[in-house]
RODREN-751061 format. One record per residue (C-alpha): x, y, z. Coordinates in steps of 0.1 Angstrom, whole numbers, plus 5000, padded with zeros to 4 digits. Example, Ala and Ser with C-alpha at 12.3 -4.5 7.8 and 13.67 -1.06 7.14 Angstrom:
RODREN-751061
   px   py   pz
 5123 4955 5078
 5137 4989 5071
end
This chain:
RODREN-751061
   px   py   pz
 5191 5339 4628
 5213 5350 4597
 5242 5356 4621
 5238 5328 4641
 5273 5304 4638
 5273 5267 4629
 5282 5247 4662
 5306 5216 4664
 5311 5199 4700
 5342 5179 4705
 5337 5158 4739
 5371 5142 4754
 5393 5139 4787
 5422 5146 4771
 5428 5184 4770
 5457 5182 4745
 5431 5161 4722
 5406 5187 4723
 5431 5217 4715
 5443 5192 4685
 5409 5189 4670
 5401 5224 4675
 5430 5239 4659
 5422 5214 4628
 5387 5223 4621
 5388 5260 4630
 5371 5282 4606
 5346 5312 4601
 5310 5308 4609
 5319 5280 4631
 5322 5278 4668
 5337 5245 4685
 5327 5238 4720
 5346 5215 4744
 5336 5189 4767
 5356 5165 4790
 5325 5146 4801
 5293 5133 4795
 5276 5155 4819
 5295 5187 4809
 5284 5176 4771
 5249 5169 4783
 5247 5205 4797
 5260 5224 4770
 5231 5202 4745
 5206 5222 4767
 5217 5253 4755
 5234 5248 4722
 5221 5230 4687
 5252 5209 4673
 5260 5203 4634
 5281 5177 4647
 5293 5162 4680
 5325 5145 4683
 5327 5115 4708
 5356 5098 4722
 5346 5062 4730
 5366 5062 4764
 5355 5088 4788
 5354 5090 4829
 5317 5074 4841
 5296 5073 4808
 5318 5061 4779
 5308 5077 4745
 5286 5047 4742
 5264 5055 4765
 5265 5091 4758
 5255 5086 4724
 5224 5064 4736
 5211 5090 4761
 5215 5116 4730
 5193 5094 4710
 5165 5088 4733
 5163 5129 4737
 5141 5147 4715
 5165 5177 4712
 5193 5159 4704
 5182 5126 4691
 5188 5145 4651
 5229 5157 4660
 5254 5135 4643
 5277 5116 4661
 5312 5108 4647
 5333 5086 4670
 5369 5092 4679
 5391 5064 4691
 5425 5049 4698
 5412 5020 4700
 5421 4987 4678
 5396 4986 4648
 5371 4959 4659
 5344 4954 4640
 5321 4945 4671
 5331 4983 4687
 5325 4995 4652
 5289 4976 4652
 5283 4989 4692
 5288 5029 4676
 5268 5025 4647
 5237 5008 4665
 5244 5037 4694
 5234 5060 4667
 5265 5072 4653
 5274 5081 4619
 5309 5071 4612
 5343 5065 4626
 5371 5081 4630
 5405 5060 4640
 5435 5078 4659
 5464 5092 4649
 5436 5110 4629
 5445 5120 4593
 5436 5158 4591
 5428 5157 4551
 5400 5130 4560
 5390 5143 4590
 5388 5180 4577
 5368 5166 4542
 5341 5149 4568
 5341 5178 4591
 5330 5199 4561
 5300 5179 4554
 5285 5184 4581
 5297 5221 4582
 5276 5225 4550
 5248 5206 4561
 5246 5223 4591
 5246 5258 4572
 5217 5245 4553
 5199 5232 4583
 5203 5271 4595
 5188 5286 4559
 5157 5260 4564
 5153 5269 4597
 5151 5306 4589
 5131 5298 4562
 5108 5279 4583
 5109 5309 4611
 5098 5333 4583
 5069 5315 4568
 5052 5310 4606
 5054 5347 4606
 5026 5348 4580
 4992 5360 4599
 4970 5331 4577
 4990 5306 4591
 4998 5318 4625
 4961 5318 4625
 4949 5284 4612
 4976 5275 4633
 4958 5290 4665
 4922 5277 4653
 4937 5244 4651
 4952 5245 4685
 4919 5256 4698
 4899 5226 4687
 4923 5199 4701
 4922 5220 4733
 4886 5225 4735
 4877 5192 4725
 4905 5169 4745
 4895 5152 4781
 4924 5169 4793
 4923 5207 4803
 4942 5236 4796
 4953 5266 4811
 4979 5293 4805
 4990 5314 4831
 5015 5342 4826
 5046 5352 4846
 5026 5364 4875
 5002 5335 4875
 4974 5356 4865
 4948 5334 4843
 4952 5340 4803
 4938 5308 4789
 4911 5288 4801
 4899 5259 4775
 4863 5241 4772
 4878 5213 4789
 4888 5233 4819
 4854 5243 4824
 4839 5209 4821
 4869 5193 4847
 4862 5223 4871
 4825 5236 4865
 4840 5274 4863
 4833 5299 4828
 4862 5309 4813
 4844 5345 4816
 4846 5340 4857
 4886 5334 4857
 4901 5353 4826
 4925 5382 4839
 4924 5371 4876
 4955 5357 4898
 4953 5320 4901
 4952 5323 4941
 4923 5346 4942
 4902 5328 4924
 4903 5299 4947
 4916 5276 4916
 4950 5276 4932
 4967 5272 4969
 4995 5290 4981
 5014 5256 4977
 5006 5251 4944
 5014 5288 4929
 5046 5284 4949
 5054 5253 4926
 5044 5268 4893
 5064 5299 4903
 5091 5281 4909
 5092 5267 4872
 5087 5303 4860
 5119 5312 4879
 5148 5328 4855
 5171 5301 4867
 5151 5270 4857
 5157 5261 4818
 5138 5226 4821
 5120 5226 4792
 5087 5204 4810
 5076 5202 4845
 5050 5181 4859
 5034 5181 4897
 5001 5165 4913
 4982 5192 4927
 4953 5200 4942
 4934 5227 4922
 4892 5240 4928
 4864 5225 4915
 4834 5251 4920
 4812 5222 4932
 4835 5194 4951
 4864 5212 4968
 4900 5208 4960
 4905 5179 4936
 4937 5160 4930
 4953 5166 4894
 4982 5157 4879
 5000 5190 4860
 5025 5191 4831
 5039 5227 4826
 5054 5241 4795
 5077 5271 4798
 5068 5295 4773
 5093 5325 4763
 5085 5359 4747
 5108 5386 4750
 5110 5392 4787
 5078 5373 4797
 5078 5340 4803
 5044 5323 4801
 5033 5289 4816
 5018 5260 4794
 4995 5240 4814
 4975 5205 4804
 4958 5190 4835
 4947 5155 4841
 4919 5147 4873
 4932 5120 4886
 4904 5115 4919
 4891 5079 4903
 4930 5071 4905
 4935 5083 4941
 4904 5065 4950
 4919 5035 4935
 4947 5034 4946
 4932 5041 4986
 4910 5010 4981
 4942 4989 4967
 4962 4997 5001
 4931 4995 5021
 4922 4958 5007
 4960 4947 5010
 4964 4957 5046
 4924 4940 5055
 4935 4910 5035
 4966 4907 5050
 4946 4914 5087
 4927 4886 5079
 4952 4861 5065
 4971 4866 5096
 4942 4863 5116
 4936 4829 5105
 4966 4818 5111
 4970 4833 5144
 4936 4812 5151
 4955 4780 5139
 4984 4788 5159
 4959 4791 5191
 4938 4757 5179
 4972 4740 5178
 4989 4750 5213
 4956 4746 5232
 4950 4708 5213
 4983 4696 5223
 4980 4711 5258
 4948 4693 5265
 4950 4662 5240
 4964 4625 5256
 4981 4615 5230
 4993 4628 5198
 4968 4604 5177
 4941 4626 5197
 4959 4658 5187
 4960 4649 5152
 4924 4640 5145
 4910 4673 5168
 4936 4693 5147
 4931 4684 5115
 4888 4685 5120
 4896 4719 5133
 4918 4730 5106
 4890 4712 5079
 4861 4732 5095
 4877 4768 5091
 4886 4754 5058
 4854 4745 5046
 4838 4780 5062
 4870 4803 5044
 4856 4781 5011
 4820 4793 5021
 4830 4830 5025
 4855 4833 4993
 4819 4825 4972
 4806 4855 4986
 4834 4878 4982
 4843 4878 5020
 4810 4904 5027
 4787 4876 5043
 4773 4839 5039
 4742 4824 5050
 4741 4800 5080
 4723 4773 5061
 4752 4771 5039
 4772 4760 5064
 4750 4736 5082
 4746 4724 5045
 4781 4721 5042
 4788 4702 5074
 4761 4680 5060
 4781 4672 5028
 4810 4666 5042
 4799 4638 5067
 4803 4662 5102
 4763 4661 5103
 4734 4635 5093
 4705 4650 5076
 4686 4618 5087
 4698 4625 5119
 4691 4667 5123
 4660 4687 5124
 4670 4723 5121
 4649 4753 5124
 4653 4791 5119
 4649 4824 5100
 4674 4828 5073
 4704 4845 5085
 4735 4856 5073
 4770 4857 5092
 4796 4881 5089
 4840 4869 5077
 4844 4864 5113
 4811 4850 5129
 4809 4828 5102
 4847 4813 5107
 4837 4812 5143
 4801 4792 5138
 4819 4772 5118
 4844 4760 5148
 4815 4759 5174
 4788 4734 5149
 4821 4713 5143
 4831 4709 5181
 4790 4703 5187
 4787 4675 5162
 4824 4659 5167
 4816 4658 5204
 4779 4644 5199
 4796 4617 5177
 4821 4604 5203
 4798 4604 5236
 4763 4618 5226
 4729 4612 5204
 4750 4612 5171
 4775 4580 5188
 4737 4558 5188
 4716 4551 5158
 4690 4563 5173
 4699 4598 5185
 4687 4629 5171
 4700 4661 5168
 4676 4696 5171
 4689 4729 5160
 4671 4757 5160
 4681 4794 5162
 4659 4828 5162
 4663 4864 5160
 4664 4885 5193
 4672 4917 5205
 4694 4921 5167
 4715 4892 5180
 4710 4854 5175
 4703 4824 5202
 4709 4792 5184
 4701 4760 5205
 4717 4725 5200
 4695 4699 5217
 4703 4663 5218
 4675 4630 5219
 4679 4596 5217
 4712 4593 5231
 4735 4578 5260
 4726 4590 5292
 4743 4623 5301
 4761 4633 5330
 4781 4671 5338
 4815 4660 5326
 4837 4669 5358
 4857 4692 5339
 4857 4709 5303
 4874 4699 5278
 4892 4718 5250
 4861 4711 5228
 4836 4727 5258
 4864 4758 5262
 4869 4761 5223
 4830 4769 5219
 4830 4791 5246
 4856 4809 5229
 4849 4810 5192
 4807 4818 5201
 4819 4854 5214
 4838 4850 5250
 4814 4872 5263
 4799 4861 5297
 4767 4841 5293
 4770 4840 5255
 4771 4803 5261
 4753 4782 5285
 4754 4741 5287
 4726 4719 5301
 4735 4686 5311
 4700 4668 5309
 4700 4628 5316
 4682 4627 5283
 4708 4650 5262
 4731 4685 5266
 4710 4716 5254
 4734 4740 5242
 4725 4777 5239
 4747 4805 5223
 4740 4841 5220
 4754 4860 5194
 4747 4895 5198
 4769 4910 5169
 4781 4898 5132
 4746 4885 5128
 4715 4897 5099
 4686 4887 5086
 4687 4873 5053
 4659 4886 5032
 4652 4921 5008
 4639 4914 5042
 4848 4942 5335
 4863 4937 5374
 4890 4962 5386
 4920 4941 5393
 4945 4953 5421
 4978 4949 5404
 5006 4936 5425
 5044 4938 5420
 5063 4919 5392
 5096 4901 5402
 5123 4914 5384
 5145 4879 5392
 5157 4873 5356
 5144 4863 5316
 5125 4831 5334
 5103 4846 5359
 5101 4883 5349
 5064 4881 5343
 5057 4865 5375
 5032 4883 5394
 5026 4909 5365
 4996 4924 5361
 4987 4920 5326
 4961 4940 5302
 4953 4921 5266
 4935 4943 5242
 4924 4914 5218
 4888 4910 5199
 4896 4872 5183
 4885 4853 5216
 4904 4822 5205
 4934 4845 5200
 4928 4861 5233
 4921 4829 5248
 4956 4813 5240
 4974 4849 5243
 4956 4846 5288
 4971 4808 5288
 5006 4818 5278
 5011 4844 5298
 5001 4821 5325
 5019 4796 5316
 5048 4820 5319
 5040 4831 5355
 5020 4864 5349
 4998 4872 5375
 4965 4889 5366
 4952 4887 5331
 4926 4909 5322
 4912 4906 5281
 4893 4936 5267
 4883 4933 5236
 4869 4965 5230
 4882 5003 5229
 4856 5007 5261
 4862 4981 5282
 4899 4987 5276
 4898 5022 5286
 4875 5007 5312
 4898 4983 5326
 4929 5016 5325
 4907 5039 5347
 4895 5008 5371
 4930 4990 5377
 4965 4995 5375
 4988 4972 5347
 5025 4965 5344
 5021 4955 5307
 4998 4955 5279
 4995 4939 5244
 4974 4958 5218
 4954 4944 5191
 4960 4971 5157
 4924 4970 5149
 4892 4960 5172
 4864 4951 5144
 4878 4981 5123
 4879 5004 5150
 4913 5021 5156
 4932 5017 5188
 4949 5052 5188
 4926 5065 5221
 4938 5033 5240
 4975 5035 5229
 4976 5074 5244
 4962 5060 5272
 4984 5037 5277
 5018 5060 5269
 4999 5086 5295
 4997 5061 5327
 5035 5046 5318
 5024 5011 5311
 5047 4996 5288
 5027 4978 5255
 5034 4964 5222
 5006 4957 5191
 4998 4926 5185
 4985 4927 5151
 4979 4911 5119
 4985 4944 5103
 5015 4960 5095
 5035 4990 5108
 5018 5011 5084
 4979 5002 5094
 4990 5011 5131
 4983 5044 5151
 5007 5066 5140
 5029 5081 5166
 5041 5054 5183
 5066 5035 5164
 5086 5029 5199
 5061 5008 5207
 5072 4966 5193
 5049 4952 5172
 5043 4913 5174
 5029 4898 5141
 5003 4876 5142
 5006 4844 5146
 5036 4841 5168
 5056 4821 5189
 5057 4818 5223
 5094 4826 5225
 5087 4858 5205
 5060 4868 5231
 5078 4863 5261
 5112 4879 5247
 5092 4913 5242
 5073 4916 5270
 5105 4906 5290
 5125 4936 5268
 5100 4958 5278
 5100 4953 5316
 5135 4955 5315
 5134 4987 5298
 5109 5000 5325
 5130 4991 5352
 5164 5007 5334
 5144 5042 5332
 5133 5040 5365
 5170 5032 5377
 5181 5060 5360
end
């Protein structure tokens, strides 16, 4: 320490300005390093402590501005003094810009060597000083009473802090293990001391390769930090989050460790990106349903005064039951609550309905779905049934069987009913939205009033503490207008409504069979039955993944794309060549894609 020189570092581009200032200020006990940029300045800082560090405002990339900013943000070199050296004009707003970058005075070129030698030793002096303190200093922590206290100090905060640490030596063996160690991992002190990291079970292979690594010779970063997985006796590996301290003594270099469990943040942070991708599922669900509600009403409606009202008592109704569900958090709501709602809003007459039933509660889904069936029930009963007298009634009743529902709509008191000679939108939209399953719905055209029954037989609880093979055929490969015509098509899809209007597209467009499976069995059914030239695949049937019927699919060389209200990153992994249709879309879009992808087909083939 007695012998160790004072150190100035003069940082400019110009090499003849650095041999200038050199020659001026050379003396004995001082050694003058050179740098022509901020980096090579930056380096030598890690290494060497400055008296003084000479700046030249204009350098290549960072100016002497900026260096001087990034010197005062560093603890090591935030306390060197900074004297600017410039050619520049004497502007008092550059002047201002140094002094609030930290610096401590200015020097103007052509430098005058009597003033620049009289500040130079200043700082000379001071730095000699700094260097008597310092020894001083290094002297007085030699004393054992305070080297001691010192320790006994450091081994309450340790002991006592929420974090834990450990120090490992050069060949990761285990030298310190604190009271807060032992409480994060449930493992004595007693059980690790003087054992290798690895052997313990503590530590990975991984994980000692990245604290070796900061041990290295080479690496002269004075901190590290990692997120590891390290042993807790009890649970398994446990995800922490490491800063590493080198630690030099003599030869041996020693490791510094404070570690912070960070599982309630990883667990966190999995249930943020799982709720962002289900509530983005379910956002473009909805809209995928409106989308499907819209095409289908102006497909089937007379005139656009009929698509208008149907569409925006539609839209009102999933409304109204998206209101109902965002009270309960989107877990479930009760049925009553709905019927009570249609009720408040005019769709239903309480003076009119006799309702009876167990209390029940519906699931997201089954509930936006009831919503649309009730609202088609009482809109049609209003234009042509009991609800379009004064005198008609309305009875709906519902009961728990099998773990599944059967509601019944029965109307009294009305004009006499005949079997319309074909359905409706309304009649098709219930069928749809009630399940799509066959036999889930069933109308009885009675002189005396339709009796509708629906079976629900999922997305339904008590509220209380109580497929046909299809022969594929050919598609016509005759151009972007009739490519899918005579395609065989397979749509993996659990929204019926969104399956319903996906089937009327793609015959719209020409497609020949359409087959809609809306589970992971009855697709894989449908694959082992019959033979497809496309197939669209939903990302997610009722939260089950898709990932069997995609292999599937990629095995038997049917070209598919996802249709999905999820995004790339909540699909099977694996098969990003596969296009992904967002939910809702365009009929163009659809049509493009599964025209791209027959193309493609027929291109490989060719080859």
């Amino acid at each position: 320490m007695p012998d160790r020189p004072i150190r100035f570092l003069i940082v400019d581009d110009i090499p003849e300005n650095i041999l200038a200032l050199d020659a001026l200020l050379r003396r004995d006990g001082l050694v003058i390093d050179h740098a022509q940029t901020a980096a090579e300045a930056l380096e030598l800082m890690l290494v060497h402590d400055y008296a003084l560090a000479l700046l030249d405002v204009h350098l290549p990339g960072t100016d002497g501005y900026e260096l001087a900013e990034l010197m005062r943000s560093t603890e090591r070199t935030r306390s060197v003094p900074i004297i600017f050296v410039t050619a520049a004009e004497r502007d008092e707003t550059r002047r201002f810009r140094g002094y609030e970058a930290g610096a401590v005075d200015y020097i103007f070129k052509p430098i005058d060597p009597l003033v620049m030698k009289s500040k130079a030793e200043v700082f000379f002096r001071i730095g000699r000083q700094a260097r008597d303190l310092q020894r001083q200093h290094d002297e007085m922590q030699r004393i054992a009473h305070d080297r001691d206290r010192a320790a006994s100090l450091l081994r309450a905060h340790t002991d006592n802090s929420p974090l834990a640490f450990v120090t490992l030596d050069q060949d990761l063996v285990i030298r310190a293990w604190s009271k807060g160690a032992e409480r994060m991992f449930s493992r004595e002190a007693a059980d690790l001391l003087g054992q290798p990291a690895t052997e313990t079970g503590w530590m990975d292979e991984a994980g000692a390769a990245v604290l070796a690594g900061w041990l290295s010779p080479g690496d002269l970063a004075p901190r590290h930090s990692a997120e590891l997985p390290l042993g807790h006796a009890e649970r398994g590996p446990i995800p922490c989050e490491i800063y590493g301290s080198i630690l030099t003594g003599g030869n041996r270099r020693t490791l510094s460790l404070q570690i912070l469990d960070i599982t309630e943040r990883k667990r966190a942070e999995e249930v943020r990106s799982l709720l962002v991708g289900e509530l983005n599922h379910r956002i473009k669900n909805t809209l995928a349903n409106v989308q499907a509600i819209a095409r289908q009403g102006l497909r089937r409606s007379g005139d656009l005064a009929e698509f208008e009202q149907g569409f925006v008592g539609r839209l009102q109704a999933l409304s109204r039951a998206h209101s109902i569900l965002s009270d309960s958090t989107w877990s479930s709501a009760p049925l009553d609550q709905l019927i009570d709602d249609l009720i408040r809003v005019g769709t239903l007459d309480a003076d009119r309905l006799r309702r009876s039933g167990p209390a029940v509660e519906l699931t997201p889904d089954t509930m936006l779905r009831m919503a649309l069936t009730l609202h088609e029930l009482a809109t049609n009963a209003a234009k042509y049934g009991a609800l379009s007298v004064s005198q008609g009634m309305v009875h709906l009743d519902w009961a728990m069987r099998n773990g599944g529902l059967v509601l019944s709509w029965r109307e009294t008191g009305g004009p006499a009913v005949t079997a319309p000679d074909r359905t409706g939108f309304g009649s098709d939209l219930i069928a749809a939205v009630a399940g799509g399953d066959d036999d889930s719905v069933h109308a009885d055209w009675r002189p005396e009033g339709v009796v509708w029954t629906i079976r629900l037989s999922e997305g339904v609880s008590p509220l209380e503490s109580e497929p046909v093979p299809v022969e594929a055929q050919a598609c016509a490969m005759t151009g972007p207008a009739t490519i899918l015509r005579g395609c065989n098509i397979l749509v993996v899809e659990d929204e019926p409504l969104v399956a319903m209007d996906i089937q009327a597209e793609l015959e719209h467009a020409g497609a020949g069979q359409v087959h809609v499976a809306r589970t992971v069995e009855m697709a894989l059914s449908a694959l082992a039955a019959g033979r497809f030239d496309l197939a669209l695949l939903d990302g997610n049937l009722k939260g089950q993944p898709v990932d069997q019927v995609a292999e599937r699919l990629r095995r038997a060389a049917v070209p598919f794309c996802f249709v999905s209200g999820y995004g790339r990153e909540h699909l099977p992994p694996g098969f990003d060549e596969a296009p992904l249709i967002q939910k809702p879309f365009p009929p163009a879009s659809l049509h493009q894609t599964l025209s791209e992808l027959l193309y493609a087909r027929t291109a490989r083939a060719a080859e």
